[in-house]
C-alpha positions in Angstrom: 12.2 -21.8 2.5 16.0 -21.0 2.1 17.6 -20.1 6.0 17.8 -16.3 6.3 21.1 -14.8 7.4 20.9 -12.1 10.4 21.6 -9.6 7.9 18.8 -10.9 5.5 16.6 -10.9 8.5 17.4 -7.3 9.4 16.6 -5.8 5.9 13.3 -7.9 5.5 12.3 -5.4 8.7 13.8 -2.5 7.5 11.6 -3.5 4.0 8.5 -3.8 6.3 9.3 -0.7 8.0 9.0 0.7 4.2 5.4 -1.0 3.4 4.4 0.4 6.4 5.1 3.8 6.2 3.7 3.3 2.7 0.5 2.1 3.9 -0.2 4.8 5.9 -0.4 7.2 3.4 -3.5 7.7 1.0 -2.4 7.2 -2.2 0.8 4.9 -1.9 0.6 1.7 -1.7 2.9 -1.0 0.4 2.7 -3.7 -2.3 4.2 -1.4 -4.6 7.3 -1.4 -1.9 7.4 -5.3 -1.5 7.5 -5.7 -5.4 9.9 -3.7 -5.9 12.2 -4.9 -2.4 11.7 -8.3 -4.0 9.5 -10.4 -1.2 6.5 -9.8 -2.9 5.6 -13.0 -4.7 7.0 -15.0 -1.3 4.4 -13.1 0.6 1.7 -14.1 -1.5 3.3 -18.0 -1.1 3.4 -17.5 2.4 -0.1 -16.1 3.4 -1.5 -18.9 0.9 0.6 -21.6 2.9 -1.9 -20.6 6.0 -4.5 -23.2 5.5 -6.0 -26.7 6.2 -2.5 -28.5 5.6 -0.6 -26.1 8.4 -3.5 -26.9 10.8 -2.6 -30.6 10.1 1.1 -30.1 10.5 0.8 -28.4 13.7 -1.4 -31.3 15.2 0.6 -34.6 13.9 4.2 -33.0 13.4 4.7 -30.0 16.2 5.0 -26.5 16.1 8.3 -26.3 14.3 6.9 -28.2 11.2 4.2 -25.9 11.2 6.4 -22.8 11.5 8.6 -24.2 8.4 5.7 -24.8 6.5 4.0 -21.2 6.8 7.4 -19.7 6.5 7.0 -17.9 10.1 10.2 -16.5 10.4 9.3 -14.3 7.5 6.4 -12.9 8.8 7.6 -12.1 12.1 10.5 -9.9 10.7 8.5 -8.6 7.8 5.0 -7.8 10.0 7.3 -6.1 13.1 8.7 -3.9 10.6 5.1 -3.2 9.3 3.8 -2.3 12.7 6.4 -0.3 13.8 6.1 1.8 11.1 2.6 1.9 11.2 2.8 2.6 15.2 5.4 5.3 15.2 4.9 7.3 11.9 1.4 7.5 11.9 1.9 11.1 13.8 4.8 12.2 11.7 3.1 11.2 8.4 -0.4 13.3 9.6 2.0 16.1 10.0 3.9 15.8 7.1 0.8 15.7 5.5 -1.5 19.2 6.6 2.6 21.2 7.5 4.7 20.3 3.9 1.5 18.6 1.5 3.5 19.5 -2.2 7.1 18.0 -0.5 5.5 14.6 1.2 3.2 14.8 -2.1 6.4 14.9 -4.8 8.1 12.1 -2.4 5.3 9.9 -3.2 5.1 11.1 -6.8 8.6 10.1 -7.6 8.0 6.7 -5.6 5.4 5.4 -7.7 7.4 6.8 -11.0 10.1 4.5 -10.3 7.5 2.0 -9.3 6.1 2.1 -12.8 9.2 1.7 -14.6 10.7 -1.0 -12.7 7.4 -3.0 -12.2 6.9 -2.6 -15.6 10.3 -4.0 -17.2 9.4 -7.2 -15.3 7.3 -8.0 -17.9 8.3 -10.1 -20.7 6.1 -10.1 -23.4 4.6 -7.2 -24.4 1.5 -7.8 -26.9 -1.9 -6.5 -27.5 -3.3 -8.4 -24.1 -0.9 -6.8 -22.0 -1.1 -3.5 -23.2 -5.0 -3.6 -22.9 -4.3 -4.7 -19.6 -2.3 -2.0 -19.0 -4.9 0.2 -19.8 -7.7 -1.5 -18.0 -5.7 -0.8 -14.3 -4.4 2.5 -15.2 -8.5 3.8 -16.3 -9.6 2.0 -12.9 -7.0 3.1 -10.6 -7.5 6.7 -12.4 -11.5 6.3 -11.7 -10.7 5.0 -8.1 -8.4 8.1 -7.3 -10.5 10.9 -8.6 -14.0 9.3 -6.4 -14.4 12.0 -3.5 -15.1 10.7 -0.1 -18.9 10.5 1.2 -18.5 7.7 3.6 -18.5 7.7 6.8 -19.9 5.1 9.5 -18.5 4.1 12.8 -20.4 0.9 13.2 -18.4 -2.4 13.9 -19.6 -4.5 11.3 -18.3 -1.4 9.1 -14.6 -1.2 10.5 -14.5 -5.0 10.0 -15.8 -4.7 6.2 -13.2 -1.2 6.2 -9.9 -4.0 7.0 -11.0 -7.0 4.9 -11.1 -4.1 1.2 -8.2 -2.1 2.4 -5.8 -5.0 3.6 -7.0 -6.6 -0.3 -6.0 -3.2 -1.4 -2.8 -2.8 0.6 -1.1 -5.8 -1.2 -1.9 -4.3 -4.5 0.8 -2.7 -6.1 -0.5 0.7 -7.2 -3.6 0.5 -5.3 -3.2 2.1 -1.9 -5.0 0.4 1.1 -5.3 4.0 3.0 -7.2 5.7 0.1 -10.0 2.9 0.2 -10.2 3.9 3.8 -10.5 7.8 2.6 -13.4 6.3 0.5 -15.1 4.6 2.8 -14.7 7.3 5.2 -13.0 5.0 7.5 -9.5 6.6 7.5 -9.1 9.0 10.6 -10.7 6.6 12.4 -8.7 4.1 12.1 -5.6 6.2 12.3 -7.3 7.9 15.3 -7.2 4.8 16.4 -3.8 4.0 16.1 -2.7 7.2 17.3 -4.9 7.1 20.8 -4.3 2.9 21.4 -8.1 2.4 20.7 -7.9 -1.7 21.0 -11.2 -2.3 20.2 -11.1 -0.6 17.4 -7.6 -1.8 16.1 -8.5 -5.3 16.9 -11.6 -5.0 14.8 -10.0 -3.2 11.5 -6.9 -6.0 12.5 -9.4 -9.0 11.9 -10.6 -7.9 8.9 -7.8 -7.2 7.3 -6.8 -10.8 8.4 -10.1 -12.2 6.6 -9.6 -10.2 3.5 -5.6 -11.0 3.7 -6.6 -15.1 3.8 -9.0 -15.0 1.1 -7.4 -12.5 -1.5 -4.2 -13.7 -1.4 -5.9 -16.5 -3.2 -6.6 -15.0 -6.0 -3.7 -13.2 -6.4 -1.7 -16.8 -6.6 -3.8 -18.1 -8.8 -3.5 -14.9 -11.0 0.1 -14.8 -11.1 0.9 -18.8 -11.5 -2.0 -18.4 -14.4 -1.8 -15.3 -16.1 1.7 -13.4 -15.1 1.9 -10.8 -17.7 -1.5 -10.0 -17.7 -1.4 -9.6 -14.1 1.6 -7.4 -13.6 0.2 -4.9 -16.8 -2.7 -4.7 -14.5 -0.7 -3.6 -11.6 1.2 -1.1 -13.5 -1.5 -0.1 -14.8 -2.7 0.4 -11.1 0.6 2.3 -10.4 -0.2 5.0 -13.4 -3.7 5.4 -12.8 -3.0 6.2 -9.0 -0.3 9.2 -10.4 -3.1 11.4 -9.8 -4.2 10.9 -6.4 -0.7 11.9 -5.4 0.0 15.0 -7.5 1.2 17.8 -5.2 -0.4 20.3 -6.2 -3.9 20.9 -5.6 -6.7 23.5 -4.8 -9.7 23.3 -2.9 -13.1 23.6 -4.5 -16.5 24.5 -3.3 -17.2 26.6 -0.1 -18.4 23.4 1.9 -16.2 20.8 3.1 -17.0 17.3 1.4 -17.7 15.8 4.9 -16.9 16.3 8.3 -15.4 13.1 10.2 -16.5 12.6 13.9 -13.1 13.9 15.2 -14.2 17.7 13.4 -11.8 17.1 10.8 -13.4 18.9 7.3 -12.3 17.3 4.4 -12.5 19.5 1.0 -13.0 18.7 -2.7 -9.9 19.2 -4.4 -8.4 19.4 -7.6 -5.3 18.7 -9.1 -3.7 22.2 -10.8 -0.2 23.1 -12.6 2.4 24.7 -10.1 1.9 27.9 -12.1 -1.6 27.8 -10.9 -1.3 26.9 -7.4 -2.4 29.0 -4.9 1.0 30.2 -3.0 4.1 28.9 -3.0 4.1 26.4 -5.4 8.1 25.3 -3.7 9.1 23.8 -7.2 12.6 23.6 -6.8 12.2 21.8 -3.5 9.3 19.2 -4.4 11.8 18.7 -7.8 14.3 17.3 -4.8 12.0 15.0 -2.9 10.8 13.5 -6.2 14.2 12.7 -7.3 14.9 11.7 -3.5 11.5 9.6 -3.7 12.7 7.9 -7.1 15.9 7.1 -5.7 14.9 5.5 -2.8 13.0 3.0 -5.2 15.8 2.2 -7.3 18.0 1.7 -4.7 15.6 -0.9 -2.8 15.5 -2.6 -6.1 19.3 -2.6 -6.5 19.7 -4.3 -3.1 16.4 -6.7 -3.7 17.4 -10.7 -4.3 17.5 -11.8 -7.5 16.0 -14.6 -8.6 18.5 -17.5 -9.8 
């Protein structure tokens, strides 16, 4: 792997900073962020360079042959950012999220739009395979997003299976990793965790998601060295379908919560409804703002991404 100036260094954190917050929002989805930041195809390189081979290369050649050869610098700089987010926004994202719903909501609306568009215009070909493609992710993703939570089990064996789907899910553009936890009813307790330094719990949910991270990574490889085109129409398709998890507005339906987590939290049905129709302030001018500031964000990770000689 090409040497990595301090600066370089510095904004591959700053982009793991971004996947994170990302990732800890139902919905929105942290491969989405390293697509579009440029790194993603070199993470996918780099988990799939953790294998027999490195184990090999640390035993005959030393550590540093090892490091080279799993591109460690890379993670180090990319997975502190991740963390960090993760750590220190998991508060401030729980707030945004119950204070100012329809603004955090519209952010996220406008981040996947530009998502779409500039995913999308990676693709080369466009011809009947890819188009059905497209339409295969976006009617999954849709199905995915409109599935209410039932889920809801506390078991260790569960929050293991909870981090091997969601990390998988987590490096899928368009598919967020934090919205499989909402479906599997693992979500506040994980966050929970995160929030009250629950170590037996974060170190459960941290190796499954490094099982499911090993072995899907995989298949995304051999997807994109195989079928490129196909793959990234999938993943746009992902992006669109997932549009209506993260509409702003929404109302609650039925007079009983959905389900009520072990921390007392209710969670209601909800549907997605014009601003006309919302009940309140709809704040359209403002969640106008943070779309635009949402899609602008995108574009300007994009602008500053590394481009491929």
């Amino acid at each position: 792997m090409e040497k990595r100036t301090p600066l370089q260094l510095g904004l591959l954190s700053l982009k793991g900073i971004a996947m994170g917050a990302a990732d800890v929002v139902p919905g929105v989805s942290g491969g989405t962020i390293a697509f579009i930041s440029g790194i993603y195809e070199e993470l996918i390189d780099s988990i799939n360079k953790i294998n027999l081979e490195a184990l090999k290369k640390l035993k005959k050649e030393g550590l540093k042959s090892f490091w080279n050869h799993i591109n460690g610098t890379f993670f180090v700089f990319l997975f502190s950012g991740i963390i960090l987010s993760i750590a220190s926004l998991a508060k401030g994202v729980t707030y945004l999220l119950i204070e100012h719903p329809i603004l955090i909501w519209s952010f996220f609306f406008g981040l996947i739009i530009a998502s779409i568009f500039l995913v999308g215009k990676t693709i080369q070909k466009w011809n009947s395979s890819v188009w059905i493609s497209l339409v295969i992710g976006a009617v999954v993703a849709f199905y995915i997003s409109s599935i209410q939570s039932v889920a809801h089990v506390e078991a260790s064996w569960y929050i293991l299976l909870s981090g091997s789907l969601a990390i998988c899910a987590m490096i899928l553009p368009g598919i967020s990793g934090s919205f499989i936890l909402v479906l599997l009813g693992s979500y506040h307790i994980v966050l929970s965790a995160i929030k009250d330094r629950d170590l037996v719990v974060i170190s459960l949910f941290g190796i499954g998601c490094v099982i499911g991270l090993l072995t899907f990574a995989r298949v995304l490889k051999f997807l994109f060295s195989k079928f490129k085109e196909i793959t990234i129409a999938v993943l746009t398709g992902f992006m669109i379908g997932s549009l209506y998890k993260v509409w702003p507005w929404k109302i609650r339906i039925g007079d009983e919560p959905l389900v009520i987590h072990s921390n007392g939290k209710e969670d209601w049905m909800m549907e997605n409804v014009l601003p006309a129709n919302y009940e309140g302030d709809s704040l359209l001018f403002y969640a106008i703002c943070c779309l635009l500031g949402g899609f602008l964000l995108i574009v300007i990770l994009e602008k500053f991404a590394p481009k491929k000689k």
